[in-house]
MIVEX-206322 format. One record per residue: residue in three letters; x, z, y of N, C-alpha, C in turn. Coordinates in pm, whole numbers, plus 50000, padded with zeros to 5 digits. Each point is the difference from the previous one (the first is absolute). Layout:
AlaXZYXZYXZY...
//
This chain:
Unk505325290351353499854986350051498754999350086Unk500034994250120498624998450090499464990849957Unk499174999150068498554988449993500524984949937Unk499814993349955500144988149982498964991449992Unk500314985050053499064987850021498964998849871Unk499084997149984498804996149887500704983749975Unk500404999149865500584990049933499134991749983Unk498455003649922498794987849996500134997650136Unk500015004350151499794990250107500944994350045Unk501024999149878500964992850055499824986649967Unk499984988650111499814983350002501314997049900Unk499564995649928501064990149870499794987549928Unk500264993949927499784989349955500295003149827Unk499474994249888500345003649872500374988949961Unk500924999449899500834984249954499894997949863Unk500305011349982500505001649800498815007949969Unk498984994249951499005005449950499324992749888Unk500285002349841499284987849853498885000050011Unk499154993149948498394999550038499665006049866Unk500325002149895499365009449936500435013549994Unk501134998050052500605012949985499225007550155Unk499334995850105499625005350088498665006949992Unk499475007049861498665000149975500235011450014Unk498655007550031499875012550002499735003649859Unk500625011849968499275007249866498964996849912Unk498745006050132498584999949972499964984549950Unk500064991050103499694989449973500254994149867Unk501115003249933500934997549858498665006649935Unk499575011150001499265007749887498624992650015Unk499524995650125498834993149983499514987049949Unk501544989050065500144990049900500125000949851Unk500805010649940499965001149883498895005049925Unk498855011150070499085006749916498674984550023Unk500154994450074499234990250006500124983649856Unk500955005649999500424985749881500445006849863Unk499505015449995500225008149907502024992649904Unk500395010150125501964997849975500155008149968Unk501195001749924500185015349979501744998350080Unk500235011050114501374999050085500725008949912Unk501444998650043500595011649915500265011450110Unk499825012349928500525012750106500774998950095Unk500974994950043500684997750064499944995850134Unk498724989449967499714992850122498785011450083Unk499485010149931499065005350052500145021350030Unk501215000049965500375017849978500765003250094Unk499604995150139500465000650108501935007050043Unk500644993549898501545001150013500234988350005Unk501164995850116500414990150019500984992749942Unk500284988449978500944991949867501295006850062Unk500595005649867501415003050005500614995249885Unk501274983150035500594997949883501694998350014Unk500554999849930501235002150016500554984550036Unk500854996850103500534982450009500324991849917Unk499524998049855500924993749893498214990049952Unk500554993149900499144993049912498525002949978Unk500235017049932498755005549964499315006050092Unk501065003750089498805002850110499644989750071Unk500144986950024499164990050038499204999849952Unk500454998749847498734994749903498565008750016Unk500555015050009498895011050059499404997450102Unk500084997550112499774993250099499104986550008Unk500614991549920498924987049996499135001649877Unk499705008149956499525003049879498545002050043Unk500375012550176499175011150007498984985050167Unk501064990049995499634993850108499344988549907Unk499754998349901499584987349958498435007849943Unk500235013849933498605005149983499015001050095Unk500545001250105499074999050102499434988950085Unk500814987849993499604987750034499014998149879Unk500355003049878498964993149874498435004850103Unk499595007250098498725003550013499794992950135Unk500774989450046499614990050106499734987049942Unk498475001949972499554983049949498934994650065Unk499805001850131498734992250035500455000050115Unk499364990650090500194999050127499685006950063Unk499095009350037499715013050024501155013250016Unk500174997749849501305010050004500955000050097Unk500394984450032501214998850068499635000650134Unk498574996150017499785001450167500065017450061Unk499575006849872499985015049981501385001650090Unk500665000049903501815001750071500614993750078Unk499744989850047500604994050145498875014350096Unk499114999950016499155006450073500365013350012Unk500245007249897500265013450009501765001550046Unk500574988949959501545001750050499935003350140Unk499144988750100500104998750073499345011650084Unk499145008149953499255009150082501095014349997Unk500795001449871500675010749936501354995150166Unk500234992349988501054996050080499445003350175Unk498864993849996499895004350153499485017050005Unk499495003649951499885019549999501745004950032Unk501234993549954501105003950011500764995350132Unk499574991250090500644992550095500344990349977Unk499754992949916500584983149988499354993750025Unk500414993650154499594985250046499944986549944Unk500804996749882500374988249918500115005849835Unk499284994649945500674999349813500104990649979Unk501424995349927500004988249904500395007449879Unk498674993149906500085002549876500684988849898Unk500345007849874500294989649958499724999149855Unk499784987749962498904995849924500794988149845Unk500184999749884500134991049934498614994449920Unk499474989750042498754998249947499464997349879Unk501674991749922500175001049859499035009349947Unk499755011250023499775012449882498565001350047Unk499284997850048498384996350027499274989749959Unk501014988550026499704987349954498244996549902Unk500965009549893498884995549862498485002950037Unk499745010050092498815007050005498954995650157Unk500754988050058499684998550119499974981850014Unk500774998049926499704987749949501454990050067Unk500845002649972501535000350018500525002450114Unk501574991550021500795010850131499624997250131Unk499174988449988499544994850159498705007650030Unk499124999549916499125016150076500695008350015Unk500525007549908500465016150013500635001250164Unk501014987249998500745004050132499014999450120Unk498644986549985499314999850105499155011149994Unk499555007949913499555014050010500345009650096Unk501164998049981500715013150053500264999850144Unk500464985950017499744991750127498585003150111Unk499334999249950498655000450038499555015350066Unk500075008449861499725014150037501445004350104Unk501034994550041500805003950024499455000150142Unk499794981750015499374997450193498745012650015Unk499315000649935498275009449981500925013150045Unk500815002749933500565018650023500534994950129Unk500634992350038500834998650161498845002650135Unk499064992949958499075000650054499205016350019Unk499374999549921498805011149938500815019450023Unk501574998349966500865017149942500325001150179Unk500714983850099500905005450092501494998149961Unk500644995549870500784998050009500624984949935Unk501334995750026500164987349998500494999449854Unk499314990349940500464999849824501214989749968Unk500904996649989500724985249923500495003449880Unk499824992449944500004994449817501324996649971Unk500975005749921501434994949945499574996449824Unk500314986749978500134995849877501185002649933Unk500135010649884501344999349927499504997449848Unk501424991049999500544999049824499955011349949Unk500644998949882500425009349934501264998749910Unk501125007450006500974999449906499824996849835Unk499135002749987499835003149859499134984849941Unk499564989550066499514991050001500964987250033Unk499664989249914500794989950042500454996750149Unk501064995750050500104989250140499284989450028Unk499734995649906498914986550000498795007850070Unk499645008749937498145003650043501165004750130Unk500535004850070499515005450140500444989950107Unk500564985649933499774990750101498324993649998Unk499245005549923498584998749984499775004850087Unk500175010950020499665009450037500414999050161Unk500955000850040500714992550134499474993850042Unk499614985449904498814987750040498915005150077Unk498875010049921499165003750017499915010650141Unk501145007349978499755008550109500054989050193Unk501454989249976500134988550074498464999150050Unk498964992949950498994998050013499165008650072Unk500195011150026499035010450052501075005750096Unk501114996350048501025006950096499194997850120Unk499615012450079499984997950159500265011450059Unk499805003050120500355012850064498955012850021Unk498924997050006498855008650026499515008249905Unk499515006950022499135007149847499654997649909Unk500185002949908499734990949896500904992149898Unk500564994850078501144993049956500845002349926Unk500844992349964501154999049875501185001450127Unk500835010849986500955001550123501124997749956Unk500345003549837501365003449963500125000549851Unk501074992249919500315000649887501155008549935Unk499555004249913500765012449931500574998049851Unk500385009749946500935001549882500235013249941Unk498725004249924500125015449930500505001249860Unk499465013449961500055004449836501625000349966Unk500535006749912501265000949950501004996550087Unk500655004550100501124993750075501144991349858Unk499845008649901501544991649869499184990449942Unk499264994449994499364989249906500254988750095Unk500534988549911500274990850063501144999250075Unk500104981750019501374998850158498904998550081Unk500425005350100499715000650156499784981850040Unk500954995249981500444986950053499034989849941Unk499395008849895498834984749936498845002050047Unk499855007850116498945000850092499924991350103Unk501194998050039500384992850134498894986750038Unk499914997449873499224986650049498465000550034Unk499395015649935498745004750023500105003350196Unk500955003750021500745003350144499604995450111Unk501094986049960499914989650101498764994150041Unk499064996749842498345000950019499535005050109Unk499725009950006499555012950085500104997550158Unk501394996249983500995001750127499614988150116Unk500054989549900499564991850039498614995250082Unk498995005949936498685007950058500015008450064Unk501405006250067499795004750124499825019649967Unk499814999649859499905012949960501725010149993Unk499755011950045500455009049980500965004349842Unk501085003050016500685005449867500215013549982Unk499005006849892500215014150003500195005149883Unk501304998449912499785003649857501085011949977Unk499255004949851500775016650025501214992949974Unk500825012350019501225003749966501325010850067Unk500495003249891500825012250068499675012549938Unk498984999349950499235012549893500595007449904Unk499704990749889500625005149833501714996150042Unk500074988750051501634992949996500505004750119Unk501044997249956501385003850193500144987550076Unk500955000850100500214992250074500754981649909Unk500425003949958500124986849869498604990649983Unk499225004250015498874992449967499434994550101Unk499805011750126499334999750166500954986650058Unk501565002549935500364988950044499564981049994Unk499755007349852499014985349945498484995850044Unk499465013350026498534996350044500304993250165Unk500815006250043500264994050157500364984749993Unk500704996649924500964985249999499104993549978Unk499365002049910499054988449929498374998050002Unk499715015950056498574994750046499345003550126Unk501025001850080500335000850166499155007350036Unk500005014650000498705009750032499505002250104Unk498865000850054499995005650167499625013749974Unk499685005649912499915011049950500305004949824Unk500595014050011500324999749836498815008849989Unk499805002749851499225011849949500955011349978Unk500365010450032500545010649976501275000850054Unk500854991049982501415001750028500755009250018Unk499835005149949500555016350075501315003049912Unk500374991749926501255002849920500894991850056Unk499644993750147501124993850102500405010750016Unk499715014050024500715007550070501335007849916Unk500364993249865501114998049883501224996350111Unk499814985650055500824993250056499564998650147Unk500935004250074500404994950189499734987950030Unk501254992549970500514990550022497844990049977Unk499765000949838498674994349963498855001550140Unk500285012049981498905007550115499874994550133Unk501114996750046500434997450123499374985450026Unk500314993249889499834981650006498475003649973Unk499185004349919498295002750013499825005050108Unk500105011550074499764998750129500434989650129Unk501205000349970500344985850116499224986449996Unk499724998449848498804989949997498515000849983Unk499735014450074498984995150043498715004949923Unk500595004049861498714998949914500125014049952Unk498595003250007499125015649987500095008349859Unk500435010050002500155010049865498204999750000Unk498925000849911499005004749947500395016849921Unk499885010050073500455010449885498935009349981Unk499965002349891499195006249912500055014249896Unk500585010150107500625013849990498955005849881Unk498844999649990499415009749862500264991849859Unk499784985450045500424991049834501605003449991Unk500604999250089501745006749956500605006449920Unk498405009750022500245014449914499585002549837Unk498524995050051498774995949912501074988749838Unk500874988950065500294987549917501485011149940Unk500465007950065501125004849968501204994450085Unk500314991550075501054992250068500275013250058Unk499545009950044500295015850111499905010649916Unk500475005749962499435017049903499465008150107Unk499994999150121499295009650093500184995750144Unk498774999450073500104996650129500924999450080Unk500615011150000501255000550108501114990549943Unk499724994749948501204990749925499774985550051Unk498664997950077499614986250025500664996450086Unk500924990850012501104994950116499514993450147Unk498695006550050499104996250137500585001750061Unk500475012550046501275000650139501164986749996Unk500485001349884501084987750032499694988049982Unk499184995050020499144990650025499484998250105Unk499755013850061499834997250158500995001150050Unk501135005250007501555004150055500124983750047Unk499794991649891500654988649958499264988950112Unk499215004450017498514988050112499394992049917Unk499845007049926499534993249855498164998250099Unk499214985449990498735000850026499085003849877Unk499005014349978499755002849901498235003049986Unk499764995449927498035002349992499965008549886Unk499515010149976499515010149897498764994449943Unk500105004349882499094995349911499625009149884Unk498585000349954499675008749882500694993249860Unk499684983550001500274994749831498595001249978Unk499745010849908499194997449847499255016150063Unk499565007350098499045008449975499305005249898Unk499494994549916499335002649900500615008049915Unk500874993449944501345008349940500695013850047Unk500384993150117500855008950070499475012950072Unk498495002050032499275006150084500345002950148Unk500944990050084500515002650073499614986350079Unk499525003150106498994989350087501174998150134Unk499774995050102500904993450124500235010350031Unk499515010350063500075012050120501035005949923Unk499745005649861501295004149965501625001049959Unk499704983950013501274992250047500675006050133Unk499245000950070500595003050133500055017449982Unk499545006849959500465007349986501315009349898Unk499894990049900501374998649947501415001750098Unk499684992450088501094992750125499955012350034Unk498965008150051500105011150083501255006049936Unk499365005549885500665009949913501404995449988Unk500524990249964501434995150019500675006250145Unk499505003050116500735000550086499424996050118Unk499154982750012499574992650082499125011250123Unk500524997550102498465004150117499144989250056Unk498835008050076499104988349997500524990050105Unk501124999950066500684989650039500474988749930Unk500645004949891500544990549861498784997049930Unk499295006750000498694995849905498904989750112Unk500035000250110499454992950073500774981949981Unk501395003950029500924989349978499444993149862Unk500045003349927499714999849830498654991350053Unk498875007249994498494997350075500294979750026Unk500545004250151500764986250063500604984549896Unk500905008449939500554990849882498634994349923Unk499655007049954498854998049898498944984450050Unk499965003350136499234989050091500984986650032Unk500755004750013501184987250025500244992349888Unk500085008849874500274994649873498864986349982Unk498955009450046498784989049928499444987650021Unk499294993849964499774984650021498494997450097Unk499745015150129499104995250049501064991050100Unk498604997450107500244995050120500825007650077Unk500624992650097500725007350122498765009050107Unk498864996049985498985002550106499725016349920Unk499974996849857499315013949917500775009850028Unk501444995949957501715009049999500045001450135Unk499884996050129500165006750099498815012250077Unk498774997549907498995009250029499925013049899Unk500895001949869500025006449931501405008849996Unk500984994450117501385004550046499655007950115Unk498844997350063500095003250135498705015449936Unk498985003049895499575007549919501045013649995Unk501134993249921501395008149964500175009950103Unk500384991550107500245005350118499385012550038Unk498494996949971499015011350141500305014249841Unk500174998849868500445008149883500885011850054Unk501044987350060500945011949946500005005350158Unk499644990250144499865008950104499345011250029Unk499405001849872498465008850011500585016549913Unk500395006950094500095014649967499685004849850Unk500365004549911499275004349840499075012950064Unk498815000449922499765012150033499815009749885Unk500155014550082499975009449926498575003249892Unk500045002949880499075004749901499235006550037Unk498445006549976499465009550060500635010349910Unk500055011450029500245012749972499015003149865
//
């Protein structure tokens, strides 16, 4: 194989990225040796989460994701990790992160959900500024939590919706794709929607197209989290792309959550076959040990050249909730990428 393009300089945008799950390692061991925690092995024996798609391996999973939030309690902490997301992200080529954030789970230690979120808010504009790259804030529910709290939650994010840095761009819908109906969200939704915010909640993950069908009907996505189990059904596939709204996919959690037993199994090509618009995403880093760049190189390895992976690049920017002024200066980036010869290794 010859030379190929440098993937960190490739201009991208990041979408699907958890805010605790976006911590570096170190950072986990320093928060914790500082508040004398004790982590479990897992989070620190540098192998990446491998669980099988069922119950217990969720439960493994949020087990290994809730031990590590237990060591985000001060405001500090959290400015820690908006900051480092954002610097970890621009070392890789990303022009835009939206993170995403449930503030619920900080609350207690910051002095409830309206700091935590204006926290994050804050350090978010400071990193836009200060790293070089553009930060926006997605507020998500959580499955596993009443409907009531995430029209709170909706409320709250409503309140802080604008377009610029900083900002509240987009409302979401994580944790357990099977817990819960879908449909008793709707009204957290329309909230949102109404404020002008963005709809980006997973689905398509743990469940098949049976469900994607439901997340589409009822809480009108402009983007899903994962979706990638549209590529089950055509006909499904066809109506998500024809309307418009963006796969978020997340090729190492695929593997990592179990939904994939092995890379080459991740359904990216037919997803692009399809004109599927698609933004790559890490998820949960921390966990996963698998940061943006290697997303894209995932793609490689599937097949993709840096034509398709440029395309990919493209999507990623289109997907997102900057400006037209940002997306046409970060398209036109793309461009001088992939016009630009790879060069050869030194010897």
């Amino acid at each position: 194989m010859g030379p190929m393009r440098d993937l960190n300089a490739l201009p991208k945008a990041h979408l699907h990225l958890h805010f605790t799950g976006s911590m570096r390692v170190s950072t986990l061991v320093d928060m914790a040796r500082e508040q004398d925690i004790r982590l479990p092995d897992n989070l620190t024996d540098d192998k990446a989460l491998l669980v099988p798609a069922d119950q217990r391996g969720w439960f493994r999973f949020q087990r290994s994701y809730d031990a590590a939030r237990k060591v985000v309690r001060s405001e500090s902490a959290m400015r820690r990790i908006v900051r480092e997301a954002a610097e970890d992200d621009k070392k890789e080529g990303s022009r835009r992160l939206e993170i995403q954030i449930d503030p619920t789970s900080y609350a207690p230690f910051v002095g409830g959900i309206t700091p935590a979120l204006e926290i994050v808010l804050d350090e978010a504009a400071i990193a836009s500024r200060e790293v070089g790259i553009e930060v926006g804030v997605i507020v998500a529910a959580s499955r596993i939590r009443y409907p009531l709290e995430a029209r709170t939650l909706a409320r709250l994010a409503a309140k802080h919706a604008g377009d610029g840095p900083g900002s509240v761009i987009a409302f979401g819908l994580s944790n357990d794709e099977r817990r819960g109906d879908t449909a008793s969200w709707k009204r957290a939704f329309n909230i949102a929607r109404r404020a002008g915010l963005a709809s980006v909640p997973h689905g398509g993950e743990l469940l098949g197209p049976e469900h994607l069908v439901e997340v589409v009907d009822h809480l009108q996505p402009t983007r899903i989290g994962h979706g990638v189990r549209a590529s089950e059904d055509s006909d499904l596939l066809k109506r998500i792309v024809d309307a418009g709204i963006a796969f978020e996919v997340c090729p190492a959690s695929n593997v990592a959550l179990g939904v994939y037993s092995h890379r080459h199994e991740i359904p990216l090509p037919t997803l692009v076959a399809a004109g599927a618009e698609i933004a790559l995403g890490a998820d949960d880093p921390l966990l996963f040990l698998s940061r943006l760049t290697e997303q894209y190189q995932i793609a490689r390895d599937l097949g993709l050249d840096d034509y398709a992976i440029a395309k990919l690049a493209r999507s990623s920017i289109n997907a997102s909730l900057a400006s037209k002024e940002s997306k046409s200066r970060w398209l036109g980036e793309v461009d001088q990428w992939i016009n630009t010869p790879p060069q050869s290794s030194p010897a």
